[in-house]
C-alpha positions as CSV (number, residue, x, y, z in Angstrom):
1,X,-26.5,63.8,164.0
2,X,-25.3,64.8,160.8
3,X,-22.4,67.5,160.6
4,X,-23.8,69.0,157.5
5,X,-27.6,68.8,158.1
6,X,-27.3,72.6,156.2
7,X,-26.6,71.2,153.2
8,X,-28.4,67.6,153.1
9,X,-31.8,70.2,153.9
10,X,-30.5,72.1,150.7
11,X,-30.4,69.2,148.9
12,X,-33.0,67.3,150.4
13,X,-35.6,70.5,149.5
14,X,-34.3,70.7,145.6
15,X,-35.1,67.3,145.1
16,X,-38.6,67.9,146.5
17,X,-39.4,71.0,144.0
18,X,-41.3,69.8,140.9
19,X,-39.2,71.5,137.9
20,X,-43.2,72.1,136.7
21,X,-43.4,75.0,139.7
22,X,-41.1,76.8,138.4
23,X,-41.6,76.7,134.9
24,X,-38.9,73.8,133.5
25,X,-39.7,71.4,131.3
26,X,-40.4,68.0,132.5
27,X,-39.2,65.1,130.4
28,X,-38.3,61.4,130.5
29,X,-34.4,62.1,130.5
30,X,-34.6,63.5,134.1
31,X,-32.4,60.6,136.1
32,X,-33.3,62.5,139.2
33,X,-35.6,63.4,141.0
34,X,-36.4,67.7,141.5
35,X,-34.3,70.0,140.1
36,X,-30.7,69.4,139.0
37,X,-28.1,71.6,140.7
38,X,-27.2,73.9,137.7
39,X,-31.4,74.5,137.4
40,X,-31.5,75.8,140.8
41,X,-27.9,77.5,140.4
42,X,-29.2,79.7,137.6
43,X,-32.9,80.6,139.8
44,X,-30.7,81.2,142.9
45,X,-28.7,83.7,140.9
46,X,-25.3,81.1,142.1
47,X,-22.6,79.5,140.6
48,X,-22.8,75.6,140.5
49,X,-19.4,75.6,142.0
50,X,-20.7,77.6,144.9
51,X,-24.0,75.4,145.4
52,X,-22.3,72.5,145.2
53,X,-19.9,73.0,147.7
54,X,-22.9,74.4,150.0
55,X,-24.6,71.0,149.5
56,X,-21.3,69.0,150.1
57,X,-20.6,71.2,153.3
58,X,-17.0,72.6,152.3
59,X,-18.8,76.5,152.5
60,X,-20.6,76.2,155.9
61,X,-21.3,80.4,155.6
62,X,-23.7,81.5,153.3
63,X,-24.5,85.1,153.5
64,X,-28.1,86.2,154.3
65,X,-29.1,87.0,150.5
66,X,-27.8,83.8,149.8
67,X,-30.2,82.0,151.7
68,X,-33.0,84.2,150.7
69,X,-32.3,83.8,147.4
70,X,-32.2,80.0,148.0
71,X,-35.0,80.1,149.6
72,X,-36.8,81.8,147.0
73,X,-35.8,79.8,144.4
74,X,-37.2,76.5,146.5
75,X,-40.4,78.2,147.0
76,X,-40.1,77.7,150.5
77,X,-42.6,78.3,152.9
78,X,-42.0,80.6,156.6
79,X,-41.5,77.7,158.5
80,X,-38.9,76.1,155.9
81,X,-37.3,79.5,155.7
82,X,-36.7,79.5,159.4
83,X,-35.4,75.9,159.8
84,X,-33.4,77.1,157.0
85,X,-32.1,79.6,159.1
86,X,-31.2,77.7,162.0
87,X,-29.4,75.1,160.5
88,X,-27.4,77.9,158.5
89,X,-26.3,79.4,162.1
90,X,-25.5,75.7,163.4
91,X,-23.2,75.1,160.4
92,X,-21.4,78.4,160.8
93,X,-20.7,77.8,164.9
94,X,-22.9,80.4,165.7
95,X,-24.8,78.9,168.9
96,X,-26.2,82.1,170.9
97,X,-27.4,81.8,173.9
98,X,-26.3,78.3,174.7
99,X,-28.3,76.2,177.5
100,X,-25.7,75.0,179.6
101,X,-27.7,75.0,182.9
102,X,-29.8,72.3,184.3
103,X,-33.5,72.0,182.7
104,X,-35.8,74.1,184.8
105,X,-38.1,72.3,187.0
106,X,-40.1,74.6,189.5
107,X,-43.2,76.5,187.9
108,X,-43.8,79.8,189.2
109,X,-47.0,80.4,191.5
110,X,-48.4,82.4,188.8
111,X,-48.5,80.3,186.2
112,X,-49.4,77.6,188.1
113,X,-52.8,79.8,188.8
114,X,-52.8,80.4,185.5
115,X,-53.3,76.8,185.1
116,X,-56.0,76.7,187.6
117,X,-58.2,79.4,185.4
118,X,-57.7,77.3,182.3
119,X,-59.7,74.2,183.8
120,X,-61.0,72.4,182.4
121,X,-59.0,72.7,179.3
122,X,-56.0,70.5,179.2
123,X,-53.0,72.1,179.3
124,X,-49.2,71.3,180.8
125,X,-45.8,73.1,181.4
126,X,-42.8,71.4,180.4
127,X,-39.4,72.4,180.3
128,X,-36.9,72.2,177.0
129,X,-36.3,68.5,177.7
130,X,-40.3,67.6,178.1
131,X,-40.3,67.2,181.5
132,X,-44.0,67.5,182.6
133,X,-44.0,70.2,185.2
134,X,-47.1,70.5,186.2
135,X,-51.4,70.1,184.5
136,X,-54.4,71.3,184.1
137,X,-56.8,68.5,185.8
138,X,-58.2,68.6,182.3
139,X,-54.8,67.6,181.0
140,X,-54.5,64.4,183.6
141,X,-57.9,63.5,182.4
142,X,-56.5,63.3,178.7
143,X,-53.1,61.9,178.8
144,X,-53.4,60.0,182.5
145,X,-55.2,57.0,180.9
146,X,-52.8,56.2,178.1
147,X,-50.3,56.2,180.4
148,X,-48.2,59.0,180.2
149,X,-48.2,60.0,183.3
150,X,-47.0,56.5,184.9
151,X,-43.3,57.2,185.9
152,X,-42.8,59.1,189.1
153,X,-40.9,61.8,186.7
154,X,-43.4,62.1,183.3
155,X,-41.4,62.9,180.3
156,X,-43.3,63.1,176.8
157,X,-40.2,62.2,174.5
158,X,-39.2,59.1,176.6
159,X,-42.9,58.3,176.9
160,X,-43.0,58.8,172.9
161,X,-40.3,56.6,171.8
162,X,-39.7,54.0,174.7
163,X,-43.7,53.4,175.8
164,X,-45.2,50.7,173.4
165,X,-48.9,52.0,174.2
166,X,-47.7,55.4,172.8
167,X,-48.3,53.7,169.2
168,X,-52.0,52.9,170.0
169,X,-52.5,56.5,171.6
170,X,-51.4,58.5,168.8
171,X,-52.5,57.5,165.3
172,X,-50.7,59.9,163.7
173,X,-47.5,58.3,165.8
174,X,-44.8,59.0,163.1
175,X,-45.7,62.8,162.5
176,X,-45.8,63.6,166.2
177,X,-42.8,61.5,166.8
178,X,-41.4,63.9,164.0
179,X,-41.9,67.1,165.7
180,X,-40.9,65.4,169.3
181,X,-37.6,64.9,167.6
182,X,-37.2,68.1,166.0
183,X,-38.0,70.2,169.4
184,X,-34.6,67.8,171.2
185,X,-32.6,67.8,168.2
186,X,-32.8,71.4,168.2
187,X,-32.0,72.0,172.0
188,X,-29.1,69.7,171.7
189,X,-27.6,72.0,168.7
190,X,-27.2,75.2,170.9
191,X,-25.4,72.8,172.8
192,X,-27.4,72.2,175.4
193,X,-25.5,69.6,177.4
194,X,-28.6,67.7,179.5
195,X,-30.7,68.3,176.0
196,X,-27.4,65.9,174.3
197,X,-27.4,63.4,177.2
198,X,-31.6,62.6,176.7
199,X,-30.8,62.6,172.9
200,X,-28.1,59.6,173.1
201,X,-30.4,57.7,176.1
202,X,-33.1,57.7,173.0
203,X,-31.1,56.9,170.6
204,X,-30.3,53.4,172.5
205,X,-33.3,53.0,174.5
206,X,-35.4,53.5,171.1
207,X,-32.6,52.9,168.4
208,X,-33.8,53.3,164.9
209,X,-37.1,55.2,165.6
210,X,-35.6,57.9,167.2
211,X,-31.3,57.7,165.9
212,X,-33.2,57.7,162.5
213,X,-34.9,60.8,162.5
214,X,-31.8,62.6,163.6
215,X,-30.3,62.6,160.0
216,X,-33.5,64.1,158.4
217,X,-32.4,67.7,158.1
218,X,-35.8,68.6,157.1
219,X,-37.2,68.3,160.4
220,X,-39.2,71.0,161.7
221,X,-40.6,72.5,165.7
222,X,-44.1,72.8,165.3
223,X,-45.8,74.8,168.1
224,X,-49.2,74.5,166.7
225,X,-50.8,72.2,165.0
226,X,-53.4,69.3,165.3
227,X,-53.4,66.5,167.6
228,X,-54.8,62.8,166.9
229,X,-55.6,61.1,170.3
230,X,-57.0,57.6,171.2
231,X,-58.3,57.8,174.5
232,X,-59.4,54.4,176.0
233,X,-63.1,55.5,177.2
234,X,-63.5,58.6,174.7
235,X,-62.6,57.2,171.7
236,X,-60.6,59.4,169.1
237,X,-60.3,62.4,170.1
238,X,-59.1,65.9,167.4
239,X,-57.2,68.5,169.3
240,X,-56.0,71.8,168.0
241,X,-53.0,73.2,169.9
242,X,-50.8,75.7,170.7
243,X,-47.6,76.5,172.3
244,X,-46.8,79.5,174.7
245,X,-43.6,80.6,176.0
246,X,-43.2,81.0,179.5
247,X,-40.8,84.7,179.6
248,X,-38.8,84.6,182.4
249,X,-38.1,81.0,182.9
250,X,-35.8,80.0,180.6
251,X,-37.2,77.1,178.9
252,X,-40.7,76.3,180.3
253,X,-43.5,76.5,177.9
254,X,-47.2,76.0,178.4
255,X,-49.4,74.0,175.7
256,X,-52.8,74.3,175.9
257,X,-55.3,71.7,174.2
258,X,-58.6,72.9,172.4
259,X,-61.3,70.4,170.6
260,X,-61.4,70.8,167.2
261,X,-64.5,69.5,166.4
262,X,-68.0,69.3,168.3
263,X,-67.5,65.4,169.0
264,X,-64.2,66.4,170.6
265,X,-65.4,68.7,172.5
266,X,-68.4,66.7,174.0
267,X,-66.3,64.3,175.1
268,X,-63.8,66.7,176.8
269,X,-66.9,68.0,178.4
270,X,-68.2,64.7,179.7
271,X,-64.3,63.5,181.2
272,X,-64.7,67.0,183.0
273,X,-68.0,66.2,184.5
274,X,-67.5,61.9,185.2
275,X,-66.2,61.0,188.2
276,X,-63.3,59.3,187.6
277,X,-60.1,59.4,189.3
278,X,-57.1,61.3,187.6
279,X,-53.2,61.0,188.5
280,X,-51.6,64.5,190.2
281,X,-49.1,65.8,188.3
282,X,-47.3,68.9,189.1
């Protein structure tokens, strides 16, 4: 992973901003792509020396009204802002709250009946390395016949990146193996020893698909979002999603799974009503 993802995001982001947005002229002598360094120097209210030498990684502390005004001047949106954030505390050293202890595996009774009241929505608990912990039977029903759910200990990212039916199951494969990615790469950087070891197992059991995403600093956690799935007997299926934090146990989250469109939400309707059997998870 890059040592100076901070300012190859910096960069990465000015290159990305059409001078146009922010009021420069465009013309045929631009060699670059985005805005030159000085351009954004003088919008940032910043030297060049001092923005080059953020970009380069030789000044690894920018104050918080330096970012802001970064930001600003990049037109960045929340999410951008806070990725900007976090790689501004990785580059400085300042990993708070480090996960040093083992990946948490046992769900509490309550949210396992918390589960049970969401049927038959899918929805799973998984812990900061994707571990699947335990499922809604709705869940099993959605994910059980693509095959993630195989391996006697279900992991999403490993299932991602190292399962070639994965490909088929997700259209939109390279987006989600994006954010699968970003939610790892981001563990391993508060140093997260066990988050580290599943990062270099992908990076050789996958190679390039996952080692190459690792040096795009612009990679973002998505907790929400939409979800393209190809189930084998329902066809495509459009899920909307959302990610909850479980408080109180460390690094266990629940997702939950809702059909974004009435065709989606037939066919979630008629899984939950076919008898078919499902794999027990959790």
């Amino acid at each position: 992973m890059s040592d100076n993802a901070l300012g190859r995001y910096l960069r990465a982001c000015r290159e990305a901003l059409d001078p146009a947005e922010v009021g420069l002229p465009v013309t045929s002598r631009r060699r670059t792509p985005g805005l030159r360094r000085a351009e954004l120097a003088t919008l940032a209210g910043l030297s060049v020396d001092y923005l080059n030498r953020l970009e380069q990684g030789r000044d690894r502390r920018p104050s918080g009204q330096v970012l802001a005004a970064l930001a600003d001047a990049l037109r960045l949106t929340v999410e951008q802002r806070r990725h900007l954030l976090h790689l501004s505390k990785h580059a400085a050293g300042d990993r708070m709250c480090p996960l040093t202890g083992p990946p948490g595996q046992e769900v509490r009774p309550t949210v396992r009946t918390l589960l049970e009241r969401l049927e038959p929505t899918p929805a799973v608990v998984t812990n900061r390395l994707a571990d699947v912990l335990a499922t809604t039977a709705g869940y099993r029903r959605l994910v059980g016949p693509i095959g993630v759910l195989d391996t006697p200990a279900p992991n999403l990212a490993r299932f991602l990146f190292t399962d070639p039916r994965a490909r088929t199951a997700y259209p939109d494969w390279d987006r989600v193996a994006d954010v699968q990615a970003a939610e790892l790469a981001a563990a391993a950087r508060t140093g997260d020893p066990h988050a580290s070891e599943l990062t270099e197992e992908l990076m050789v059991t996958a190679g390039i698909a996952f080692a190459g995403r690792l040096a795009d600093p612009g990679l973002m956690v998505a907790p929400t979002g939409r979800l393209r799935l190809r189930h084998p007997a329902a066809g495509e299926l459009r899920l909307d999603y959302e990610t909850l934090e479980v408080l109180g146990s460390g690094d266990q989250h629940l997702m939950v799974y809702l059909a974004a469109d009435p065709a989606t939400a037939a066919a979630l309707a008629g899984m939950a009503t076919a008898e078919s059997p499902v794999v027990a998870v959790g």
